[in-house]
N, C-alpha and C positions, 0 to 999 in steps of 0.2 A: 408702882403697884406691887408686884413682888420684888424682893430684897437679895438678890443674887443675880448675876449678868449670866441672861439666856446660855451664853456659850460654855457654862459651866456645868448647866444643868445637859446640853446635847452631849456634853464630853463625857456626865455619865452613865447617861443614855448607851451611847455606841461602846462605851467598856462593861454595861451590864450583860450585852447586846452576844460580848467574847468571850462570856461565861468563864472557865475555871483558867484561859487562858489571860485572864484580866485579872484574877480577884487581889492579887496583890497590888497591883496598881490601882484598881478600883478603891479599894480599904483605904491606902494611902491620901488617897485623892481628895474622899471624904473626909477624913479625917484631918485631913489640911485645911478645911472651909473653917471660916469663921462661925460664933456662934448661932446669929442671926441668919448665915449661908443653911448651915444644916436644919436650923427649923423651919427656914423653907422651904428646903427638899423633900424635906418629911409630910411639911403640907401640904406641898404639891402634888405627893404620891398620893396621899391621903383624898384627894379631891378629884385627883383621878382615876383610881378604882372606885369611885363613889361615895364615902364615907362621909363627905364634904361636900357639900353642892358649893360652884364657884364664887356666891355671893354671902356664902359663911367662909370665905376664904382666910379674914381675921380672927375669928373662931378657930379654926384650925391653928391658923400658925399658935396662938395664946396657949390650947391644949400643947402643941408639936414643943415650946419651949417648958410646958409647965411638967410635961411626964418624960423627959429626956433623962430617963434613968439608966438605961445601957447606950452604951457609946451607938453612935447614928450608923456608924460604920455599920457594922452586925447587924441592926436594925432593920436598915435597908436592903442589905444584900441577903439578910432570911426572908424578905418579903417576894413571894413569889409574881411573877409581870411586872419587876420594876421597869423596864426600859419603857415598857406598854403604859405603865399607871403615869408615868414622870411626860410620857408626851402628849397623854389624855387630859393632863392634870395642865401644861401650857397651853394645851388649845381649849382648854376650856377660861383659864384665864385672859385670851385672847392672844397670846402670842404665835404665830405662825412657827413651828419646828421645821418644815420645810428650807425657810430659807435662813436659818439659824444653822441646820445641817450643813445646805451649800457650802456657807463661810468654813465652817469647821472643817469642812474637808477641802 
């Protein structure tokens, strides 16, 4: 269903989560994902602030790769509730963040 392992997307969740003591690790992190990892993330956020109901989920990702004109990095991290949109955006595609958290920690 979506194209990135849950535990990447809780990992940046909990570094969104650490604010200005994360953001160089966060930056890197993203910026580490593959191409198809970051437009993911982008539509995940996107579907969970609402932008995206979860059944335009391929809508989203199609836009999320078609307008990737500044790096994801900065994207996401100027998007204000990423931690909030990115677990809105899993539980709305059905993935439990809960016990994806557990593992991570």
């Amino acid at each position: 269903m979506i194209d990135i392992d849950p535990q990447k997307v809780v990992h940046i969740i909990f570094q969104a989560r650490e604010g200005a003591m994360a953001e160089a690790e966060l930056e890197a992190f993203i910026e580490g994902l593959n191409e198809d990892e970051k437009a993911t993330v982008v539509a995940l956020a996107w579907v969970g602030r609402g932008a995206f109901e979860p059944e335009e989920y391929d809508e989203a990702l199609a836009t999320a790769r078609a307008e990737a004109t500044t790096p994801t990095a900065s994207y996401l991290m100027g998007m204000p509730h990423l931690a909030e949109n990115l677990e809105s955006g899993m539980e709305a595609m059905g993935i439990d963040v809960t016990d994806e958290e557990e593992d991570f920690l």
